[in-house]
C-alpha positions as CSV (number, residue, x, y, z in Angstrom):
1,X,163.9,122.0,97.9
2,X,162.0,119.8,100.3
3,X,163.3,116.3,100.4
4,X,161.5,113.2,102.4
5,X,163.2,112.2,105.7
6,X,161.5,108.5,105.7
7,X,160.9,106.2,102.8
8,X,157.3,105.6,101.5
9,X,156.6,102.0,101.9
10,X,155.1,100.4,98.7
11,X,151.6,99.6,101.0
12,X,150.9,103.8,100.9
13,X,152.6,104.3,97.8
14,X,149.6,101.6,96.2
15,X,147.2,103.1,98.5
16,X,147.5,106.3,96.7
17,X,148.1,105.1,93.6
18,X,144.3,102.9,93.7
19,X,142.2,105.4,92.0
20,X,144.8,106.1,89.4
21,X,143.2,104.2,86.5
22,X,139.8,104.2,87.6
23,X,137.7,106.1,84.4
24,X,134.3,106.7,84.9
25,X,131.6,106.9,82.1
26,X,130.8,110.5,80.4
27,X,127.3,111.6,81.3
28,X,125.3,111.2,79.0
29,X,121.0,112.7,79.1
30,X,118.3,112.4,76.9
31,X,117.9,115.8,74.6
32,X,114.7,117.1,76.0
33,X,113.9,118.4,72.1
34,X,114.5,115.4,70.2
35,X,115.5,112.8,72.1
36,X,118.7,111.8,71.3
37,X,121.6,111.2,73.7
38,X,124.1,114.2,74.6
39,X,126.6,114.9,76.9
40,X,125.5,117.3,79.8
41,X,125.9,120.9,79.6
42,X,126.7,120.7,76.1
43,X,124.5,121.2,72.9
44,X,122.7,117.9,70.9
45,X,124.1,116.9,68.4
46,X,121.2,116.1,66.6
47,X,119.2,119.5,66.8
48,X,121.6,121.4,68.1
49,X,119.3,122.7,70.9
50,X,120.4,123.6,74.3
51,X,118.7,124.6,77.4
52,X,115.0,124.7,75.0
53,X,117.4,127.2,72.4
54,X,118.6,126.7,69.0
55,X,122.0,127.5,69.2
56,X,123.8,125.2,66.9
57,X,123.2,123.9,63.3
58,X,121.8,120.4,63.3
59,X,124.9,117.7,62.6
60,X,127.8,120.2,62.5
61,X,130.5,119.8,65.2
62,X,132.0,122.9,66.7
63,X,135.3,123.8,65.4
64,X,137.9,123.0,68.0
């Protein structure tokens, strides 16, 4: 098993640690159908629409 020869000092050991709790916001679009917000690459919620398809039952999650 590979062990380090030198100590990390705490200045890299932050440094790589900086973008650790950075969270970004989900993408969210305007549904081309009926205008309501989605997350990309997934169906509306609304009108279950996707890509200019019905696919999905209007206001009925998928099962997960």
């Amino acid at each position: 098993m590979a062990v380090p020869k030198k100590r990390k000092s705490p200045s890299r050991r932050d440094m790589r640690r900086a973008h650790h709790d950075r969270i970004d916001a989900p993408n969210v679009s305007a549904c081309p159908a009926c205008g309501a917000m989605r997350l990309s690459h997934h169906a509306c919620p609304s009108c279950g629409s996707y890509r200019g398809r019905k696919i999905a039952k209007a206001g009925v999650p998928d099962a997960d």
